[in-house]
C-alpha positions as CSV (number, residue, x, y, z in Angstrom):
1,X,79.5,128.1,68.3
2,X,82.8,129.8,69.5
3,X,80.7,132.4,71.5
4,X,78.6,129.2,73.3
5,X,82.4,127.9,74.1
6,X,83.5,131.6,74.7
7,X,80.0,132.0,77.1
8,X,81.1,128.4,78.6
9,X,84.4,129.1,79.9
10,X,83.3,132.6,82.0
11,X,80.3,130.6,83.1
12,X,82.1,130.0,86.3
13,X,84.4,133.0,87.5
14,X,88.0,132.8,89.1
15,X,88.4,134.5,92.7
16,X,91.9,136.2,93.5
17,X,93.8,133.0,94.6
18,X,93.3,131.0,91.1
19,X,93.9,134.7,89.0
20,X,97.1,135.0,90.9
21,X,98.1,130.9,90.1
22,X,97.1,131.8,86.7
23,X,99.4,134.4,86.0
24,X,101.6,132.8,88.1
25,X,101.3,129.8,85.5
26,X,102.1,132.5,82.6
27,X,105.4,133.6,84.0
28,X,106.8,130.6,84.5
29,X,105.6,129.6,81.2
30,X,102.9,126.4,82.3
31,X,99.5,126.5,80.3
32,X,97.1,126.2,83.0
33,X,93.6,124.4,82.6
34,X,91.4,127.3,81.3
35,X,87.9,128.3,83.8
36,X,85.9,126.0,82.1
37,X,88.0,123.1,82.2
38,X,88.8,123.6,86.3
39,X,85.1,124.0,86.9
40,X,84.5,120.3,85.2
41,X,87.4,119.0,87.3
42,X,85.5,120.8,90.8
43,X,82.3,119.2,89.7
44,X,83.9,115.5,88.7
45,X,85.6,115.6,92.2
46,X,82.4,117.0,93.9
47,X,80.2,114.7,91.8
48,X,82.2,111.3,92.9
49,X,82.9,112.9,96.7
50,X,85.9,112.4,96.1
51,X,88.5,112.0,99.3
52,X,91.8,110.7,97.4
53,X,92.7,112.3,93.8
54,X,96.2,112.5,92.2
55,X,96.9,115.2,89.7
56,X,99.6,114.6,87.4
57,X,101.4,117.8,86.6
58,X,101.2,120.5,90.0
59,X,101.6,123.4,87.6
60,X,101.5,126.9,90.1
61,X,98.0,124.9,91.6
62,X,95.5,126.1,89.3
63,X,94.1,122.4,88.9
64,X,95.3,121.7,92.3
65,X,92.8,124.5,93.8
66,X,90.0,123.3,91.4
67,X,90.1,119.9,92.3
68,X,90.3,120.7,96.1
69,X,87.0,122.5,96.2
70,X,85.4,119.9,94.7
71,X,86.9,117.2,97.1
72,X,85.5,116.0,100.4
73,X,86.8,118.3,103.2
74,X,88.7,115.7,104.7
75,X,89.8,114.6,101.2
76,X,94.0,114.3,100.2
77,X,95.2,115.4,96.8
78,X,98.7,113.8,96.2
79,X,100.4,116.2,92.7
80,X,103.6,115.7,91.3
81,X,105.7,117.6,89.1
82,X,109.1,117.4,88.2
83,X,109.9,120.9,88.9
84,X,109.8,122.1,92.0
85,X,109.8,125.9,91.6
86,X,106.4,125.4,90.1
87,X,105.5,122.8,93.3
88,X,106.8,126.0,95.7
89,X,104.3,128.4,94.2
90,X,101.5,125.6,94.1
91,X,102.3,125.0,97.7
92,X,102.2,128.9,98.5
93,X,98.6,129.0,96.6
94,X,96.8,125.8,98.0
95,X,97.9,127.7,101.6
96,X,96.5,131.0,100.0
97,X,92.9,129.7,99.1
98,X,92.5,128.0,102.7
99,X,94.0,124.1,102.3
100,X,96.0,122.8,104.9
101,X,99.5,121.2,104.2
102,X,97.8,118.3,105.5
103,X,95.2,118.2,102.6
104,X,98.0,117.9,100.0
105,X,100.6,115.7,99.3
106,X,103.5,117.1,96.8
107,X,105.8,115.0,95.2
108,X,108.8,115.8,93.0
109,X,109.5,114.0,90.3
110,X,108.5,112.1,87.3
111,X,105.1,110.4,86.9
112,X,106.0,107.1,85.6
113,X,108.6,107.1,88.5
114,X,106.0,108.0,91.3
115,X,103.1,106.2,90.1
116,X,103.9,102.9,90.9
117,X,104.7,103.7,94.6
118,X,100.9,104.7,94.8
119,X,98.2,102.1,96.2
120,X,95.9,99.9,93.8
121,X,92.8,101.4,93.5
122,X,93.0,103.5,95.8
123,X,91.3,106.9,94.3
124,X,88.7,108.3,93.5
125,X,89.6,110.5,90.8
126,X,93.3,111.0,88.5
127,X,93.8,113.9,86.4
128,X,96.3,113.8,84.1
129,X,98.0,117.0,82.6
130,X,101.1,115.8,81.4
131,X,103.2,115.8,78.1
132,X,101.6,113.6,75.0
133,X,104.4,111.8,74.7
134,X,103.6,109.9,78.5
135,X,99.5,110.4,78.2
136,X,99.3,106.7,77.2
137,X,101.3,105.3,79.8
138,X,99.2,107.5,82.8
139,X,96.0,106.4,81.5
140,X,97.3,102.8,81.7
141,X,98.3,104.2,85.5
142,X,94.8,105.6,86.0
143,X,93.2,102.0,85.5
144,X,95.2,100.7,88.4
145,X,95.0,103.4,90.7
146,X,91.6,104.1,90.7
147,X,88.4,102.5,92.5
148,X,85.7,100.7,90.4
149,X,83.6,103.8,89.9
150,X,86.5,106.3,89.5
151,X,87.1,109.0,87.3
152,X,90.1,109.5,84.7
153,X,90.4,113.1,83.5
154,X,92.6,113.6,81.0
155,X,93.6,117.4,79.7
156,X,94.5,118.6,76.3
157,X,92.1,116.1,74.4
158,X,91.4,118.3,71.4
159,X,95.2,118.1,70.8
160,X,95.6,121.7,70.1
161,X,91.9,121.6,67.8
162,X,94.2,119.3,65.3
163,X,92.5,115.9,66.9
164,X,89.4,115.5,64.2
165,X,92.1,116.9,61.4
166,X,93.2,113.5,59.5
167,X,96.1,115.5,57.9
168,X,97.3,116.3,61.4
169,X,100.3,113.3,61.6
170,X,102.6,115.4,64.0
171,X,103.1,113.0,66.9
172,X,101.6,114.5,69.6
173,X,98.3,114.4,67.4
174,X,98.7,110.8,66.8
175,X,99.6,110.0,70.6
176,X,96.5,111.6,72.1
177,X,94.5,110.8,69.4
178,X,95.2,106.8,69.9
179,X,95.1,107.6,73.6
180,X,91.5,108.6,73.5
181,X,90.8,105.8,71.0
182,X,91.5,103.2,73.4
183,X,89.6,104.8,76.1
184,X,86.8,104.7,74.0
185,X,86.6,101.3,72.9
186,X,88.3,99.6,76.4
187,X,85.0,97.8,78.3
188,X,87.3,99.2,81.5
189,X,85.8,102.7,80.4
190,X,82.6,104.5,80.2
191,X,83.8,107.9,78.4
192,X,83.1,111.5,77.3
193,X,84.9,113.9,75.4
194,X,84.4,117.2,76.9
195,X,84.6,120.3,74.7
196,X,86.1,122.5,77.3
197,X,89.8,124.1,77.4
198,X,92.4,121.9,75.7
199,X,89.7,119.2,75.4
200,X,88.7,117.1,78.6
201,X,88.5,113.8,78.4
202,X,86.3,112.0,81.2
203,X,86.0,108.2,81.7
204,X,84.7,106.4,84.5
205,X,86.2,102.8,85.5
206,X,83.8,100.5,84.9
């Protein structure tokens, strides 16, 4: 089984641009989505031609890249981060792999601050790559941001592999693992846990 997974996440090879915003990501310190996991966030955002997605968590641009070569090529994706040293490198990489400043829109600062400026369902697709201890409170976000038909995408699902360990009580565990829970058993979802990278959670808005 861990050489499938292993065979599944060089399925789809990195060019120059995302190597460079993934080691990028390492000096900085930001755990990137792995291969596997960017190429299910290209084919959700190609799969719902998507034109308006909002990434939670810019990073150096690694999901930000992946996202925007699945997207429509008129399509807008609006990141935020609350640092903006990683935001300048995302910036320099999104110019890098051939995106416009006009096909992004950055914005520093805190998600549950910036959220609520952003329109009712308005997009096609939200990814969410943020700290456990605000998952809950994006997903809640995600419902009101997104179009009937939209996609949630939540990263780090497997909660470290702990997420199927009923010993594992450390809070993170417990926040994402409630998290996903109510996904699954909301009628305002239609879900799938993907086995890829941290664990990607997928749930279109019913």
């Amino acid at each position: 089984m861990a050489q499938a997974l292993q065979f599944a996440e060089s399925y789809v090879t990195e060019d120059l641009v995302l190597r460079t915003a993934r080691s990028l990501a390492r000096e900085v310190g930001v755990d990137a989505v792995t291969p596997g996991a960017g190429a299910a966030l290209r084919l959700l955002a190609a799969a719902g031609n998507a034109r308006a997605v909002v990434e939670i968590g810019t990073g150096t641009g690694v999901s930000g890249v992946w996202l925007l070569r699945g997207m429509r090529p008129d399509g807008v994706l609006t990141t935020m981060d609350v640092e903006v040293e990683h935001q300048r490198i995302a910036r320099r990489i999104f110019l890098e792999a051939g995106f416009p400043s006009g096909r992004t829109r950055i914005i520093t600062g805190r998600a549950l601050d910036v959220l609520p400026r952003l329109a009712d369902g308005a997009y096609d697709l939200v990814f969410v790559d943020a700290e456990a201890a605000g998952v809950t409170a994006c997903v809640d976000a995600a419902l009101r941001l997104l179009r009937p038909g939209g996609v949630l995408a939540l990263n780090g699902a497997l909660a470290g592999g702990r997420i199927g360990d009923p010993a594992a009580r450390d809070r993170e565990t417990v926040t994402v693992r409630e998290t996903i829970k109510a996904v699954r058993e909301s009628e305002h979802w239609v879900p799938a846990l993907l086995p890829v990278g941290h664990g990607l959670l997928a749930a279109v808005k019913a």
